[in-house]
C-alpha positions as CSV (number, residue, x, y, z in Angstrom):
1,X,6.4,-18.6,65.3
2,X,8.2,-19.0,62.3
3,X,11.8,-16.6,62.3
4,X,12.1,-13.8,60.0
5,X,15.4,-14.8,58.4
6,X,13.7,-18.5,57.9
7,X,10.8,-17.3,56.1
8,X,12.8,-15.4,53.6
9,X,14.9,-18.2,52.7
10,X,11.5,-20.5,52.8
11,X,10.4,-18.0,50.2
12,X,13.5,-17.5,48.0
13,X,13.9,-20.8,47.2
14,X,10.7,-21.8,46.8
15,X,9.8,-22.3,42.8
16,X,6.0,-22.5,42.4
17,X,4.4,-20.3,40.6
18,X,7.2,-18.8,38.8
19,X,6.3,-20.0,35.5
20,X,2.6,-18.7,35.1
21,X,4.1,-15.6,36.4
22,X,6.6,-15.1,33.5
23,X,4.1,-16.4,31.4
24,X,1.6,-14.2,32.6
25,X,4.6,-11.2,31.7
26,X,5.5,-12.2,28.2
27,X,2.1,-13.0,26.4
28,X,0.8,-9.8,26.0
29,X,4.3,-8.5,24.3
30,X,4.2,-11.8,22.6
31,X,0.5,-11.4,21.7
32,X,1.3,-7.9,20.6
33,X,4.1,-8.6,18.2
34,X,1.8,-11.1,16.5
35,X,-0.7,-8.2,16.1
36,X,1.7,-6.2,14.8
37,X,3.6,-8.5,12.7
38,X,-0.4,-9.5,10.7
39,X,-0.7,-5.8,10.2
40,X,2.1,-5.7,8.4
41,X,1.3,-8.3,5.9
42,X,-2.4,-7.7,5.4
43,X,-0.5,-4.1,4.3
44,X,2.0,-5.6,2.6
45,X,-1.0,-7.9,0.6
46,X,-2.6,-4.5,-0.1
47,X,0.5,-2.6,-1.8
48,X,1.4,-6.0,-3.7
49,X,-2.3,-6.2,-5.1
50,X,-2.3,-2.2,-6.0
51,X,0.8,-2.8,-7.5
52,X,-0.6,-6.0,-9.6
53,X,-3.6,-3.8,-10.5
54,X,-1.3,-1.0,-11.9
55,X,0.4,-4.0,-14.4
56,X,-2.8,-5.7,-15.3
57,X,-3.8,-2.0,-16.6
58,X,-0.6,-1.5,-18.3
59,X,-0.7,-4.2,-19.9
60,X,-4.7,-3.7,-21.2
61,X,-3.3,-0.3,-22.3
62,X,-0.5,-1.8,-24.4
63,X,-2.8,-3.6,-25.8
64,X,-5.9,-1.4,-26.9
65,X,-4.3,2.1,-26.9
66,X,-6.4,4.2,-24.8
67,X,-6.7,6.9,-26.8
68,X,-10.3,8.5,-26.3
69,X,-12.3,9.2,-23.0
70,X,-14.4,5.6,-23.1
71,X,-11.5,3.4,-23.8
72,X,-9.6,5.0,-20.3
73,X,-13.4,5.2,-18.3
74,X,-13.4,1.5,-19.4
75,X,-9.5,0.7,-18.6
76,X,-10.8,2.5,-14.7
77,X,-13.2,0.4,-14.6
78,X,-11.4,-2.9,-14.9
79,X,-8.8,-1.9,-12.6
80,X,-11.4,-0.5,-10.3
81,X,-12.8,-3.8,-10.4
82,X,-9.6,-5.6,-9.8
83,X,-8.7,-3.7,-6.7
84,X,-12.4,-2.6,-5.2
85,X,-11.6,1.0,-5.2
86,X,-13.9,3.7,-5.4
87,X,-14.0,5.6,-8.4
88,X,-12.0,8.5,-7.1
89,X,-9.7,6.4,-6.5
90,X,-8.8,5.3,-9.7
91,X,-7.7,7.7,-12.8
92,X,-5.8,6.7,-16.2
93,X,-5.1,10.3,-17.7
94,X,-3.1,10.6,-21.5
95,X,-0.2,12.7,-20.8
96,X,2.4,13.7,-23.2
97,X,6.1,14.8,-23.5
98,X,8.0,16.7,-25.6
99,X,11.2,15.4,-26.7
100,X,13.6,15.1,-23.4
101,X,11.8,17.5,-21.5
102,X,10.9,16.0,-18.2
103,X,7.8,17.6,-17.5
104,X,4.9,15.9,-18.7
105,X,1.7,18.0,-20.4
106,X,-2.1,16.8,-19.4
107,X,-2.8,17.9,-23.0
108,X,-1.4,18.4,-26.3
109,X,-2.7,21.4,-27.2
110,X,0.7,22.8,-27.9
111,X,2.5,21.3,-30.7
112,X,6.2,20.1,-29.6
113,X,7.1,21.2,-33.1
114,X,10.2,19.2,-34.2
115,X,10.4,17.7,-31.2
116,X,9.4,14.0,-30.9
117,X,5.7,13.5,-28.8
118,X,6.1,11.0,-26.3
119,X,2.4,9.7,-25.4
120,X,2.3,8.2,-21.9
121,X,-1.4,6.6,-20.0
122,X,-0.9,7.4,-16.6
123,X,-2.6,5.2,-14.3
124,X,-2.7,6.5,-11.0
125,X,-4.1,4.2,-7.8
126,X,-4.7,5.9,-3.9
127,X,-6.0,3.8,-1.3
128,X,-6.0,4.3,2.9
129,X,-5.6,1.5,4.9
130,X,-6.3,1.7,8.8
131,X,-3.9,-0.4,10.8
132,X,-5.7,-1.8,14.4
133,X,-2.8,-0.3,16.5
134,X,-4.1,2.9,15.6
135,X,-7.4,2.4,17.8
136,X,-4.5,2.0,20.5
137,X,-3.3,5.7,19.8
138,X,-0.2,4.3,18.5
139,X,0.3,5.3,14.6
140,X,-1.7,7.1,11.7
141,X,-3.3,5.4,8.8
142,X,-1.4,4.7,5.9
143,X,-2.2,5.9,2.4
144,X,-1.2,3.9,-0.5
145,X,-0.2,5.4,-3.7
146,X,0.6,3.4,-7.1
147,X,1.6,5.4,-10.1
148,X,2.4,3.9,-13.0
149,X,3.5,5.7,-17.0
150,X,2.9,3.5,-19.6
151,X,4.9,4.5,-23.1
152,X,1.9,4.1,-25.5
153,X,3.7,5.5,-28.8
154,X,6.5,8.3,-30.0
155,X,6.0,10.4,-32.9
């Protein structure tokens, strides 16, 4: 019969095992954080390629004006096509401004008189973007939103 006091020192100082079971205790934090850290960058990715698509339209619309309805469906449908977004997601408006005003009109019915009209294409991006944690209960999705004003000329 093995003492009390002996098998308690038997079994403190005995060392097998110990690393599978710390192992067996840090993976899944480990495995988590690598999780997380992907979701991060495959969001990351998305807001850098929204953001790209927002500059390759500004730059089409600096360089054809977008001044009717089928030049800005057409200037949509490039950065549409860019990005993979559905076509809600996507609008390019002409806006305008009146001298330093700092709100911006949808139309220009109403003559700024002598004050300079600024014309502005707005190009406005929306995407959602479902991280995995949130299957976990942890989080929300995130909704992505690019807007870009792009000075198209100033009477």
């Amino acid at each position: 019969m093995i003492r009390p006091r002996a098998l308690l020192t038997r079994l403190r100082d005995d060392q097998a095992g110990t690393m599978l079971i710390e192992t067996a205790m840090v993976t899944p934090v480990l495995v988590l954080m690598a999780l997380g850290a992907f979701q991060v960058s495959v969001m990351i990715a998305r807001q850098t390629e929204l953001q790209s698509a927002a500059a390759e339209g500004a730059a089409i619309a600096l360089a054809s004006l977008p001044d009717t309805a089928a030049k800005r469906t057409t200037l949509a449908q490039v950065i549409r096509t860019s990005t993979g977004l559905a076509s809600d997601k996507v609008t390019v408006d002409l806006v305008f401004r009146c001298g330093n005003e700092t709100t911006i009109r949808t139309n220009n019915d109403n003559p700024c008189g002598s004050q300079a009209t600024t014309s502005y294409a707005r190009i406005r991006l929306t995407d959602t973007y479902t991280p995995a944690w949130t299957r976990f209960g942890v989080g929300y999705p995130l909704t992505f939103r690019v807007n870009r004003l792009v000075l198209l000329e100033q009477d």
